[in-house]
C-alpha positions as a Markdown table, in Angstrom:
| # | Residue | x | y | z |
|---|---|---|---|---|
| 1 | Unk | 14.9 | 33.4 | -25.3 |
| 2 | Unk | 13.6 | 30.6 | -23.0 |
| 3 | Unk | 16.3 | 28.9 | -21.0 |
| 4 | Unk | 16.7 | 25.2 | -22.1 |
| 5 | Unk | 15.5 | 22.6 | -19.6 |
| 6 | Unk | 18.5 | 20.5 | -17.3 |
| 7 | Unk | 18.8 | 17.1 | -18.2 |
| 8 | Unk | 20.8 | 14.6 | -15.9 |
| 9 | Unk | 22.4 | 11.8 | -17.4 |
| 10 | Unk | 23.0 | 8.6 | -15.1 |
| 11 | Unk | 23.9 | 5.7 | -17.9 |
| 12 | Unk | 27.0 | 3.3 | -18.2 |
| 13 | Unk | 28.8 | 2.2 | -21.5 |
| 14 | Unk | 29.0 | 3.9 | -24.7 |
| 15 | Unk | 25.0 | 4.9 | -24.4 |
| 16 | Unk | 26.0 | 7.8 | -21.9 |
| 17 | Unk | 27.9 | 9.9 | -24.1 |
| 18 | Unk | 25.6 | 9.0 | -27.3 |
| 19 | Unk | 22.3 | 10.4 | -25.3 |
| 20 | Unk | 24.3 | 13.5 | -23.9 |
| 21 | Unk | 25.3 | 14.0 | -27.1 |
| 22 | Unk | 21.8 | 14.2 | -28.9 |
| 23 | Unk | 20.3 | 15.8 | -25.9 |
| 24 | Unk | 23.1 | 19.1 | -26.1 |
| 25 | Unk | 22.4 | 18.8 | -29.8 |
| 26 | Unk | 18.5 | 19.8 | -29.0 |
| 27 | Unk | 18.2 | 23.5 | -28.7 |
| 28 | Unk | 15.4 | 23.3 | -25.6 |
| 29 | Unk | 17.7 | 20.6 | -23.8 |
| 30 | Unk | 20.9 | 20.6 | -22.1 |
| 31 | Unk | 23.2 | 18.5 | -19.9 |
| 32 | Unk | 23.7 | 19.9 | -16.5 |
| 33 | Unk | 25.7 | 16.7 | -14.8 |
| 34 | Unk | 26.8 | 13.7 | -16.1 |
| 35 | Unk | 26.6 | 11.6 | -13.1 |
| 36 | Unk | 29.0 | 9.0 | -12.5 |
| 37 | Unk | 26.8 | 6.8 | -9.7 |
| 38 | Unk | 23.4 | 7.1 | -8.1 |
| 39 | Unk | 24.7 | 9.2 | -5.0 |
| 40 | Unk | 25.7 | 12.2 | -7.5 |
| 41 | Unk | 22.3 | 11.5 | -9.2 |
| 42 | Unk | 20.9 | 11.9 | -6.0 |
| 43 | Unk | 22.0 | 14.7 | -4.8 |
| 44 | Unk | 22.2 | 16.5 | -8.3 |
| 45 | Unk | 18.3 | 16.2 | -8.6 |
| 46 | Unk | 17.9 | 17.2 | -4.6 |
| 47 | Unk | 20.1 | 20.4 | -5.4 |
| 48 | Unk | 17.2 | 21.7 | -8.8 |
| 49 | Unk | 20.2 | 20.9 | -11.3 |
| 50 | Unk | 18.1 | 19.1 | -13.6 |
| 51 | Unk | 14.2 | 18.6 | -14.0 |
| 52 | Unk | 14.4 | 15.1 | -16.2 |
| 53 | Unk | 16.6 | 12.4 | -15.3 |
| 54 | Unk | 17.9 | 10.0 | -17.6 |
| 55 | Unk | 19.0 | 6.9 | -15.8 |
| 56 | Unk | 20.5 | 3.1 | -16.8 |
| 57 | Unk | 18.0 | 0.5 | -15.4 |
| 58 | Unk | 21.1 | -1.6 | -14.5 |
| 59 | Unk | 22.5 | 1.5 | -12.6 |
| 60 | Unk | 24.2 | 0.0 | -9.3 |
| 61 | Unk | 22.0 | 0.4 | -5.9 |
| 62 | Unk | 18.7 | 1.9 | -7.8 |
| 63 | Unk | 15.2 | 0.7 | -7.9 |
| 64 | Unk | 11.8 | 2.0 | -6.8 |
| 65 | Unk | 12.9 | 3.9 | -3.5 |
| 66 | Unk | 15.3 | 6.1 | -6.5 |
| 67 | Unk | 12.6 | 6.8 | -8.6 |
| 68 | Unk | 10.4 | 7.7 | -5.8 |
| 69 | Unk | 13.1 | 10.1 | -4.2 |
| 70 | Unk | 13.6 | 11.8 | -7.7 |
| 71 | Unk | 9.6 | 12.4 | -8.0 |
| 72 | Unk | 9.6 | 13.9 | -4.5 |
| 73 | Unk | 12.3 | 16.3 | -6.1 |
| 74 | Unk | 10.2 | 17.4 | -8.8 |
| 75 | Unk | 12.1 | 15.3 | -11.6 |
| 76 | Unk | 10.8 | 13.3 | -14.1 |
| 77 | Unk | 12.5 | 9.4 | -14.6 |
| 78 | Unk | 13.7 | 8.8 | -17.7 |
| 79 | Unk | 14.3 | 5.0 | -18.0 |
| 80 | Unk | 16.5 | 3.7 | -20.7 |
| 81 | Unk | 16.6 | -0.5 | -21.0 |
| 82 | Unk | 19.4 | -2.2 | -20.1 |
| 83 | Unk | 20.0 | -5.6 | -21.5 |
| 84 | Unk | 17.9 | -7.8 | -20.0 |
| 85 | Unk | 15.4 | -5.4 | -19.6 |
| 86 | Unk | 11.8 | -5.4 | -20.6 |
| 87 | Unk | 9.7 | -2.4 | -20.5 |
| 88 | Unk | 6.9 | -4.0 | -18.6 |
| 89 | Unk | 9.3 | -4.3 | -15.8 |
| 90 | Unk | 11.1 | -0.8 | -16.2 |
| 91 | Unk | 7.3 | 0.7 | -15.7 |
| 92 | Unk | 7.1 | -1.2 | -12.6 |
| 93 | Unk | 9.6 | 0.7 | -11.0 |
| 94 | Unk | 7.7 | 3.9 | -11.3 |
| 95 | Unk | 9.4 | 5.6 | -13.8 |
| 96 | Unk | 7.5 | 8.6 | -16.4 |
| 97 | Unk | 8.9 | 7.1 | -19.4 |
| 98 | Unk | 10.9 | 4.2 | -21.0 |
| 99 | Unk | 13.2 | 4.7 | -23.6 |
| 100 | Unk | 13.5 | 0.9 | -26.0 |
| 101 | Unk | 17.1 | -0.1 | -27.1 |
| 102 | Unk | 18.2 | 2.1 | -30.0 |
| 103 | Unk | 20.0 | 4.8 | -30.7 |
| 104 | Unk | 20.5 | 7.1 | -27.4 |
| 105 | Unk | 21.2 | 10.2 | -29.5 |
| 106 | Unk | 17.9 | 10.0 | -31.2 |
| 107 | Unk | 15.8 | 8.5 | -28.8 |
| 108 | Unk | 16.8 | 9.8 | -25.5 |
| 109 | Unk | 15.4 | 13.3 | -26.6 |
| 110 | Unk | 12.7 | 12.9 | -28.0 |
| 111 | Unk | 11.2 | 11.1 | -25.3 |
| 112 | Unk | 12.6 | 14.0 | -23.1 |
| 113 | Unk | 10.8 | 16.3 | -25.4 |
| 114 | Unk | 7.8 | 14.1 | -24.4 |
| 115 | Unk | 8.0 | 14.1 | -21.0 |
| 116 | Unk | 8.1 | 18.2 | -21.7 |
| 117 | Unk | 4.9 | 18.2 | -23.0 |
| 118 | Unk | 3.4 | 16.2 | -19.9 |
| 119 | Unk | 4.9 | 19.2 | -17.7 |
| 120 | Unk | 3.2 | 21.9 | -20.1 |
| 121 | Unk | 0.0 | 20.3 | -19.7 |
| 122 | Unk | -0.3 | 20.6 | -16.2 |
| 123 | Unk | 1.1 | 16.7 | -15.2 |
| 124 | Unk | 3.7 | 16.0 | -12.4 |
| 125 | Unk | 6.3 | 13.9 | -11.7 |
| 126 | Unk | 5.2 | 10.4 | -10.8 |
| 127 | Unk | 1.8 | 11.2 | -12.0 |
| 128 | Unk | 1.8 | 8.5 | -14.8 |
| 129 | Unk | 2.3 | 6.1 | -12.9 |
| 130 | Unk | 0.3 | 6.6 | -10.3 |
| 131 | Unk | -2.5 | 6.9 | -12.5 |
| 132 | Unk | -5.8 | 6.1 | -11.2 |
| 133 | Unk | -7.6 | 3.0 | -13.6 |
| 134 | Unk | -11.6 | 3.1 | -14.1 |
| 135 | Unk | -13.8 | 2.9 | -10.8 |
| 136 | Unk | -14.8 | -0.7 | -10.2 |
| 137 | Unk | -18.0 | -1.5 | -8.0 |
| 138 | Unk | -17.8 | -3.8 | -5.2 |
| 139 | Unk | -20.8 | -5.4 | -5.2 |
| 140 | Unk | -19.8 | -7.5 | -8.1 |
| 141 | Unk | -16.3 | -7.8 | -9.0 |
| 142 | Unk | -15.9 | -9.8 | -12.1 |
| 143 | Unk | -13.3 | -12.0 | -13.5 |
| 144 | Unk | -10.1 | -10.1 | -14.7 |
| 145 | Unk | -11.4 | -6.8 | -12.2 |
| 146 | Unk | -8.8 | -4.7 | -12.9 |
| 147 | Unk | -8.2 | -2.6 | -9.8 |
| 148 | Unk | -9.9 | -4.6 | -6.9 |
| 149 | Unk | -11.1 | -2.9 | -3.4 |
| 150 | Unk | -8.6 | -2.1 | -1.0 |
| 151 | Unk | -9.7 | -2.5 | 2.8 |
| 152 | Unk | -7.4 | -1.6 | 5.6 |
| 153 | Unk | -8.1 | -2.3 | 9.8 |
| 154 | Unk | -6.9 | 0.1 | 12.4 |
| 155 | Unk | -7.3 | 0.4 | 15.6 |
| 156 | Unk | -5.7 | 1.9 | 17.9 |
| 157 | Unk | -3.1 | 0.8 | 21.1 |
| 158 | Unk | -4.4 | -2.0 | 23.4 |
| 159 | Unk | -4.8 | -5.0 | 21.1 |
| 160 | Unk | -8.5 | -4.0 | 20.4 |
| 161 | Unk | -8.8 | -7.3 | 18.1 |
| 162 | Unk | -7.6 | -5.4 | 14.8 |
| 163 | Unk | -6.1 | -9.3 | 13.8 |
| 164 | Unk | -9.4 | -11.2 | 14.8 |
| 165 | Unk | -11.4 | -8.7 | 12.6 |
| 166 | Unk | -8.9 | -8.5 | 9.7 |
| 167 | Unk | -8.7 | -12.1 | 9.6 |
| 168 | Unk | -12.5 | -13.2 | 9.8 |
| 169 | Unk | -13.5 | -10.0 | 7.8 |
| 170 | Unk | -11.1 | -11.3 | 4.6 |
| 171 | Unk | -12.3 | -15.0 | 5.6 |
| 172 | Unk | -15.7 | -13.9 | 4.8 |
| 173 | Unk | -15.4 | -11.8 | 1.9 |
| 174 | Unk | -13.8 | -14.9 | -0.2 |
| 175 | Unk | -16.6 | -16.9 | 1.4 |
| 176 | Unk | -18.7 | -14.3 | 0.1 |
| 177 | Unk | -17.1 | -14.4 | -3.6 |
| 178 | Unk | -17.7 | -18.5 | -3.4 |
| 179 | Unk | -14.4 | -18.3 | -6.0 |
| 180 | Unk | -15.8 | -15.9 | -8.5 |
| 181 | Unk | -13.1 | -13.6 | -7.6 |
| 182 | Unk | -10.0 | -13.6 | -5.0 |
| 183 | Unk | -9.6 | -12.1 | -2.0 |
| 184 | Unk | -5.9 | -11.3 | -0.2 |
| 185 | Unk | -5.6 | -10.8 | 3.5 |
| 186 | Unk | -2.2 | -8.9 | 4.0 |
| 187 | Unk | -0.4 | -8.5 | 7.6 |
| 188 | Unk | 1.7 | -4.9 | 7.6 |
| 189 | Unk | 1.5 | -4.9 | 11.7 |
| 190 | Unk | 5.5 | -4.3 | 12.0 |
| 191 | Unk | 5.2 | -3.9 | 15.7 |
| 192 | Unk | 2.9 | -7.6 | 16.4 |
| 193 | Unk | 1.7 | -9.5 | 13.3 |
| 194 | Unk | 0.3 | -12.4 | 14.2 |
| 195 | Unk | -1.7 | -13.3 | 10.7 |
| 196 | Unk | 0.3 | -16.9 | 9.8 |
| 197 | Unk | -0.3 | -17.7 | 13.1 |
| 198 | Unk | -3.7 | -16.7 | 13.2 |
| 199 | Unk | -4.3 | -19.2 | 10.2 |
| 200 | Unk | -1.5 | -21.9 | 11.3 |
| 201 | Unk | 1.0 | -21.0 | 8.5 |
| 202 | Unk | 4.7 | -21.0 | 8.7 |
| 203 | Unk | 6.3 | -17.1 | 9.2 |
| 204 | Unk | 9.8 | -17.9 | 8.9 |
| 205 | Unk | 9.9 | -16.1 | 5.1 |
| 206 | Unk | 7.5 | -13.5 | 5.5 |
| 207 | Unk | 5.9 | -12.6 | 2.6 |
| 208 | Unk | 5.0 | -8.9 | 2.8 |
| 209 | Unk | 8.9 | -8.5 | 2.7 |
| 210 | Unk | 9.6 | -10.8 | -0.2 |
| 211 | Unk | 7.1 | -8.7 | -1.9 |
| 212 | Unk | 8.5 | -5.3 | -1.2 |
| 213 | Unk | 12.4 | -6.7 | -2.1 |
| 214 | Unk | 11.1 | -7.8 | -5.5 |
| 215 | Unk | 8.8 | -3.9 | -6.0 |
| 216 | Unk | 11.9 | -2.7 | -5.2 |
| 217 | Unk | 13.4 | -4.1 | -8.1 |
| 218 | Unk | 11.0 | -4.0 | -10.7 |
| 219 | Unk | 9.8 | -7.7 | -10.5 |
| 220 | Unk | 6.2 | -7.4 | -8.7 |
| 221 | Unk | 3.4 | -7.8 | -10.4 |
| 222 | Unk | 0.3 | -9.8 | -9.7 |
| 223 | Unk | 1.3 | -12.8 | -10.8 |
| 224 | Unk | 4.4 | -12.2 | -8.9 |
| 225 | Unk | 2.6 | -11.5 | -5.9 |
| 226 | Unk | 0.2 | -14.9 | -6.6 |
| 227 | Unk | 3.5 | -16.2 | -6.1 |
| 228 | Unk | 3.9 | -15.4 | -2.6 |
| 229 | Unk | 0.5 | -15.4 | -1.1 |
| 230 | Unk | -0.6 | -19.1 | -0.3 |
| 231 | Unk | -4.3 | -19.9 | -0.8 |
| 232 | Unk | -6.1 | -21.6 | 1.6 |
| 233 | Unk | -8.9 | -24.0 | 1.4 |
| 234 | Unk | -11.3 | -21.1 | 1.7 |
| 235 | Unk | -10.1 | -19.1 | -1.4 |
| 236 | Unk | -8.5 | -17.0 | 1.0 |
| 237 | Unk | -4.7 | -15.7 | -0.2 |
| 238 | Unk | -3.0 | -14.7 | 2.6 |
| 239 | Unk | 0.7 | -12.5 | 2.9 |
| 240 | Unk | 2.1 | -13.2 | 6.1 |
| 241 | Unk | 4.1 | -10.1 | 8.2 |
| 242 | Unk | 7.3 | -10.0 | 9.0 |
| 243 | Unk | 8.8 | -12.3 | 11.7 |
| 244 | Unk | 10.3 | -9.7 | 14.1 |
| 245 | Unk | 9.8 | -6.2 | 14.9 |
| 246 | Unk | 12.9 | -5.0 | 13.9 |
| 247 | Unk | 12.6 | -5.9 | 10.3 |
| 248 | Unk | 10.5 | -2.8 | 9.7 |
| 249 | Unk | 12.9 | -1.6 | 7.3 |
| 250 | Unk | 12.5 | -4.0 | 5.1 |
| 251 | Unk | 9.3 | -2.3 | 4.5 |
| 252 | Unk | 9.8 | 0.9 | 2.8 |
| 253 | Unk | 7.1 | 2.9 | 1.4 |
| 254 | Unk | 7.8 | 3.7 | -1.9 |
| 255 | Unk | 8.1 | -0.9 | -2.2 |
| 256 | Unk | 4.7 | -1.1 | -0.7 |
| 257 | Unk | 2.9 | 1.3 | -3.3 |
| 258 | Unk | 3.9 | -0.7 | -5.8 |
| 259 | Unk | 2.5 | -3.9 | -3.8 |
| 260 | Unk | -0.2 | -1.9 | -2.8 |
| 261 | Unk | -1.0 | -2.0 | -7.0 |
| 262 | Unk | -0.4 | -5.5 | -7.5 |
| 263 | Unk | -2.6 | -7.0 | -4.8 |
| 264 | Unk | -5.5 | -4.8 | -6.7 |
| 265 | Unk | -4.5 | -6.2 | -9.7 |
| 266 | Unk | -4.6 | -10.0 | -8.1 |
| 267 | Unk | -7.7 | -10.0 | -6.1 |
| 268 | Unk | -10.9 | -8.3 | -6.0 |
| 269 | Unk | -10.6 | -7.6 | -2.2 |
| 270 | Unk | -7.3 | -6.7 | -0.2 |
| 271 | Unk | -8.1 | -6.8 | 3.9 |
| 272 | Unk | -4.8 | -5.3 | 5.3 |
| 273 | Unk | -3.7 | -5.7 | 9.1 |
| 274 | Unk | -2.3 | -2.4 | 10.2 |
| 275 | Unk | 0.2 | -1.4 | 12.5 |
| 276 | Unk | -1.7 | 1.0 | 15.9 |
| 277 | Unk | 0.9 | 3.7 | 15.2 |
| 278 | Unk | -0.1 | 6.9 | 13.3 |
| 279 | Unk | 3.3 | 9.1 | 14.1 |
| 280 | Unk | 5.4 | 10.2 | 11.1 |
| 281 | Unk | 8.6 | 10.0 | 12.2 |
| 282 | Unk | 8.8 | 14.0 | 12.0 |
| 283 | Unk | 12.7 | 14.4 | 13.2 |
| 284 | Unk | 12.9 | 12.6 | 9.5 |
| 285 | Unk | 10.9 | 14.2 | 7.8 |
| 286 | Unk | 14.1 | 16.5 | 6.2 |
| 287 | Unk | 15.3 | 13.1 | 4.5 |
| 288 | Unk | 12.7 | 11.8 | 2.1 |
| 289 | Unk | 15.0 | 8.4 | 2.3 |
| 290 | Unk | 15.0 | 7.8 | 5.3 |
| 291 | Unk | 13.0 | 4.7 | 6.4 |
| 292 | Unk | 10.0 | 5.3 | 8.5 |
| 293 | Unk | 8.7 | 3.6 | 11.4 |
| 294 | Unk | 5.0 | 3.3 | 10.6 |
| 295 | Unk | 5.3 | 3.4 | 7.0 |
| 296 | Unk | 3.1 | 0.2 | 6.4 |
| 297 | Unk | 0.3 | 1.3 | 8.3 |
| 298 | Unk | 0.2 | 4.6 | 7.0 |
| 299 | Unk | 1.0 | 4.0 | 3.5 |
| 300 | Unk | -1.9 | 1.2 | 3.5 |
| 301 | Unk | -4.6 | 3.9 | 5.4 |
| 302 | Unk | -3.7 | 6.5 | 2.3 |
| 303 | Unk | -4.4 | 3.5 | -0.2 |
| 304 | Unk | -7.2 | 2.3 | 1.7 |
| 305 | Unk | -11.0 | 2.6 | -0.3 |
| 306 | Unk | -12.2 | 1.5 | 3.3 |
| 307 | Unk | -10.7 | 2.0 | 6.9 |
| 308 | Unk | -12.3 | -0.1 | 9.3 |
| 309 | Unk | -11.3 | 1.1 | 12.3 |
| 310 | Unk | -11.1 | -1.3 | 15.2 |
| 311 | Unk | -11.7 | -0.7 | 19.1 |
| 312 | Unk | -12.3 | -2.2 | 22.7 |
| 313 | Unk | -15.7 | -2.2 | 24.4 |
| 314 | Unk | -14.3 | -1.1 | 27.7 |
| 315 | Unk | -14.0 | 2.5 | 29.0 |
| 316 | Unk | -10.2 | 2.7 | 28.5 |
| 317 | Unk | -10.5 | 1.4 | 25.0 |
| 318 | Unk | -13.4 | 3.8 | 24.3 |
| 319 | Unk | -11.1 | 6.5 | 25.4 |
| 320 | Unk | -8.5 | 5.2 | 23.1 |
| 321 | Unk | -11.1 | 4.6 | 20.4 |
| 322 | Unk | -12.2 | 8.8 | 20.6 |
| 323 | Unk | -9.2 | 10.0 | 20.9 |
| 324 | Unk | -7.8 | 7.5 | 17.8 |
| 325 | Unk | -10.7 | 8.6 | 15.3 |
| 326 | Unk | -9.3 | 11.8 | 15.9 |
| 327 | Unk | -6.2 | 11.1 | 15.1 |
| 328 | Unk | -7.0 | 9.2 | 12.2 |
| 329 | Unk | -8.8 | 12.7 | 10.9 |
| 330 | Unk | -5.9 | 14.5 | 11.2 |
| 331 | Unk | -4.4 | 12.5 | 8.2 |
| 332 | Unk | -7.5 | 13.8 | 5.5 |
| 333 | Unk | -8.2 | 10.4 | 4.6 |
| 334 | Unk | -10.8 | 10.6 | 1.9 |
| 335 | Unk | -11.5 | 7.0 | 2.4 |
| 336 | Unk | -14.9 | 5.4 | 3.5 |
| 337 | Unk | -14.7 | 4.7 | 7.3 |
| 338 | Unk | -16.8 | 2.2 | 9.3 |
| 339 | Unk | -16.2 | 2.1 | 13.0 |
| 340 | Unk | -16.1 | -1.6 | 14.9 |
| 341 | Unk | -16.3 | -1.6 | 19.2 |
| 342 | Unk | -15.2 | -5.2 | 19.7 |
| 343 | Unk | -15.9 | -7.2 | 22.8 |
| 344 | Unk | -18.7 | -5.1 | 24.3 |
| 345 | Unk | -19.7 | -6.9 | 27.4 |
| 346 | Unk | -22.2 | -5.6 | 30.4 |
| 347 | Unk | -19.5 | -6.6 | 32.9 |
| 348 | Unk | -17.2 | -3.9 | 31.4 |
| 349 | Unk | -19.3 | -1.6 | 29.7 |
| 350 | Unk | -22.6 | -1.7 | 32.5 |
| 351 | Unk | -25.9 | -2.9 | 32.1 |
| 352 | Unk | -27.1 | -3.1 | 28.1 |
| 353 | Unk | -23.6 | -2.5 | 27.3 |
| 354 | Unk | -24.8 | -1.8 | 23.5 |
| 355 | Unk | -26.8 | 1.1 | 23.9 |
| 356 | Unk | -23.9 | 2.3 | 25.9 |
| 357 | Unk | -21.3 | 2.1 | 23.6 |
| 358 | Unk | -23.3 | 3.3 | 20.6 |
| 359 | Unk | -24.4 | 6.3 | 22.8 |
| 360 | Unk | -20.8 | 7.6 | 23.6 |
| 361 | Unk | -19.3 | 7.0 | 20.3 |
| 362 | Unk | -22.4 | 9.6 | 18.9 |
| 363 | Unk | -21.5 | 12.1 | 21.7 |
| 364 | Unk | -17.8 | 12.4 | 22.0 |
| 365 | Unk | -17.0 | 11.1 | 17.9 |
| 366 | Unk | -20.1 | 11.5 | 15.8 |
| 367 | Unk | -19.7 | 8.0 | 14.5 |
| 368 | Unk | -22.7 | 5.1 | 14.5 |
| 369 | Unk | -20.4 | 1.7 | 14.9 |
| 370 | Unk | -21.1 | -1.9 | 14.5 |
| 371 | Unk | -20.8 | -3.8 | 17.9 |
| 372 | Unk | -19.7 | -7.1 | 18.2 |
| 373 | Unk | -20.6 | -9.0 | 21.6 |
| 374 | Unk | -17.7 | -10.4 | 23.7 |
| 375 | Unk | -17.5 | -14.0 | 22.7 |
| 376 | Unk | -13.9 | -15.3 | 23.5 |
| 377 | Unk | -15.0 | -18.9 | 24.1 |
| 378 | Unk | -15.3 | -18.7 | 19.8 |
| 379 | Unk | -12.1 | -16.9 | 19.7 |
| 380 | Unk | -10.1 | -19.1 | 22.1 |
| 381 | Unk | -11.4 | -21.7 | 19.9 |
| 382 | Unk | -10.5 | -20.5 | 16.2 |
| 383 | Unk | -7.7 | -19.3 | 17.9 |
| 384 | Unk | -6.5 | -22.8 | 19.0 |
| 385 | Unk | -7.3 | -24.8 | 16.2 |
| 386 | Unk | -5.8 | -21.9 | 13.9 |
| 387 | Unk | -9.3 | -21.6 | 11.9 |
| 388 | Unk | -11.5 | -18.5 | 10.9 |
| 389 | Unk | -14.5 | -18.3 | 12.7 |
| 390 | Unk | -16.6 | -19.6 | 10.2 |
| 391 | Unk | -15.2 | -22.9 | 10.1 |
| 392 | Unk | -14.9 | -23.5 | 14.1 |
| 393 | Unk | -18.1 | -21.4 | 15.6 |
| 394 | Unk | -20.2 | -20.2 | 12.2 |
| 395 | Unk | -23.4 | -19.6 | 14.9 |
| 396 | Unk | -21.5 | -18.0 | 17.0 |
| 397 | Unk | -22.5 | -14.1 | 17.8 |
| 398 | Unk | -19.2 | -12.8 | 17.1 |
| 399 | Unk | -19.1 | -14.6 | 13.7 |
| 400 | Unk | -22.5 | -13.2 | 12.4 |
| 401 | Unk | -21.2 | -9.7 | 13.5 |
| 402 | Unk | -18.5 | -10.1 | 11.3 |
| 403 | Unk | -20.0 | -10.9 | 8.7 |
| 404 | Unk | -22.9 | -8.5 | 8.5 |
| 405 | Unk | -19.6 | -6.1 | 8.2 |
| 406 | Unk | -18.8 | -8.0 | 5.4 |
| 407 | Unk | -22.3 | -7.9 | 4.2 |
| 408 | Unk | -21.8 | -3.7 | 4.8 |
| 409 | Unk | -18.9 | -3.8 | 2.8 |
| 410 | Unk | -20.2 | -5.7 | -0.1 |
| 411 | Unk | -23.4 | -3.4 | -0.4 |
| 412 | Unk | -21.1 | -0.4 | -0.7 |
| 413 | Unk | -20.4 | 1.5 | -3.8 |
| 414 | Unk | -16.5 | 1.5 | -2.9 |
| 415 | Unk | -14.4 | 4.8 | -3.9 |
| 416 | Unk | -11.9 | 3.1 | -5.6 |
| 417 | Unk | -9.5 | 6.0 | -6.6 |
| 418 | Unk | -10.9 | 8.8 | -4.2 |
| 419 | Unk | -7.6 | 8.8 | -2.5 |
């Protein structure tokens, strides 16, 4: 006789004791804990007591980062609507399955029984939600592009000009698109994000953290997200970083996944500004809870279609550059890479400083980059007049650089979903 599957039940009111009931009333099911609050939940589904839980969307202290811990435990979500709950939200959270008001004992079961099935066919926890739409080229992204391209800039320690490139490179891919679709520069530096004042816009409420508070709660989607990103002149829609350094844990993985999803949903490009930092925080990595350091960089790199990665021209940034492609390779990105040196320059790099650079990234990394000449007379200037390179030096060297990378990026067939 096969043993019948562990349910958890986490609900409040007079629905708690209705779905229990119709779940131990189902010969395949059974109750294992009726958990008073999300901390028994918790640590009910950490210690294998159940494999489906069953939880109150209105349940005190839970949102996305619960539904992602549950997953990591190998247990489905079970979402039953509170009042004042839509679905469309419920789903936003993350959850396998949503269970419409009615009655618990009938319909609490059966879409256990459903989840069931999933498992017999081969499908995980979290899998449904995660689920990848259809591959969307690049090279034309039309009007209502439902999963847009997703760009991310690394480089690593040294201020390389991650920022200048991230900025200019999202500048001119909504130049590019001339309004016939959107494109969303995002600052996730958590140790130096300098985006708003890149651009001259205010920082005080960052964005990226008003985003992640409402995916934490169910309430981000794109037009959610529209919400918080400020369109320039250019087209450009822009979600600024947070303030100060220690706010880092406002910017918890499992939240950024789901913003991750929504900025594909708004725009048909996404440039994010990451963080130099690859470590994972491995004295945490025990407590799947527990807030990482570098969380936005690395949760953006493992969305990322495209990882620009950003260096300096010099010899200690071309040490820094090797040695960071290597560790870049270490996390099996499956993501398109394309390799920037940034202020090449014959007084740093010796005479034809180019041919130089090129050279030593094909020896010691196996890479072919894009150079972009030393020109911080344009930079100073965009810089002070808070504009994009376009609009204050568009002849400039460094500007046609950038946008020949742009150009690179728009000729690609992007692997949208490869990750």
């Amino acid at each position: 006789m096969n043993p019948r599957t562990g349910v958890l039940c986490a609900l409040r009111g007079t629905a708690e004791t209705a779905a229990a009931r119709g779940v131990d009333a189902d010969h395949h099911l059974e109750v294992t804990r009726r958990c008073a609050d999300l901390a028994e939940l918790l640590g009910a589904s950490a210690g294998g007591h159940g494999s489906v839980a069953v939880v109150s969307t209105d349940m005190p202290g839970g949102g996305r980062r619960t539904v992602d811990h549950l997953h990591a435990c190998g247990v489905w979500v079970l979402a039953v609507l509170a009042d004042g709950w839509g679905a469309d939200r419920a789903r936003l959270l993350g959850v396998d399955a949503v269970v419409p008001p009615g009655d618990p004992a009938v319909t609490v079961p059966a879409a256990v029984r459903a989840l069931l099935v999933d498992a017999a066919a081969g499908q995980r926890p979290g899998a449904r939600c995660r689920a990848e739409p259809p591959h969307v080229e690049a090279t034309a992204p039309a009007a209502g592009t439902p999963r847009g391209a997703f760009v991310a800039v690394w480089g690593p320690t040294g201020a390389p000009g991650r920022t200048t490139v991230a900025v200019n490179l999202a500048a001119e891919l909504a130049d590019a698109g001339q309004r016939r679709w959107s494109t969303l520069l995002v600052d996730a530096d958590t140790y130096g994000g300098t985006v708003a004042q890149f651009l001259g816009l205010l920082d005080e409420a960052p964005g990226i953290a008003a985003a992640a508070r409402a995916a934490g709660t169910g309430r981000l989607d794109a037009a959610a997200l529209a919400a918080l990103t400020p369109m320039l002149d250019s087209g450009l829609r822009v979600l600024t970083g947070i303030s100060r350094a220690a706010r880092w844990p406002e910017l918890p993985s499992a939240s950024l996944a789901a913003v991750w999803q929504a900025a594909r949903a708004l725009a048909a490009w996404t440039v994010v500004d990451c963080g130099f930092a690859l470590e994972e925080d491995e004295a945490l990595s025990y407590d799947t809870r527990a807030p990482r350091r570098n969380a936005a960089t690395l949760s953006a790199l493992s969305e990322a279609d495209v990882v620009v990665v950003v260096g300096a021209g010099d010899p200690v940034g071309m040490q820094r550059l090797v040695r960071g492609l290597a560790d870049l390779g270490e996390l099996g990105l499956s993501a398109t890479r394309a390799v920037v040196v940034n202020r090449v320059r014959a007084s740093a790099s010796g005479p034809h400083p180019r041919d130089a650079v090129r050279e030593a990234l094909r020896r010691y990394a196996g890479v072919e980059p894009r150079v972009v000449v030393d020109d911080q007379a344009a930079c100073d200037g965009a810089l002070l007049r808070a504009q994009t390179l376009a609009e204050h030096a568009p002849a400039s060297p460094v500007r046609r650089s950038i946008a020949g990378l742009a150009a690179d990026l728009l000729s690609l067939e992007v692997p949208s979903g490869a990750h």
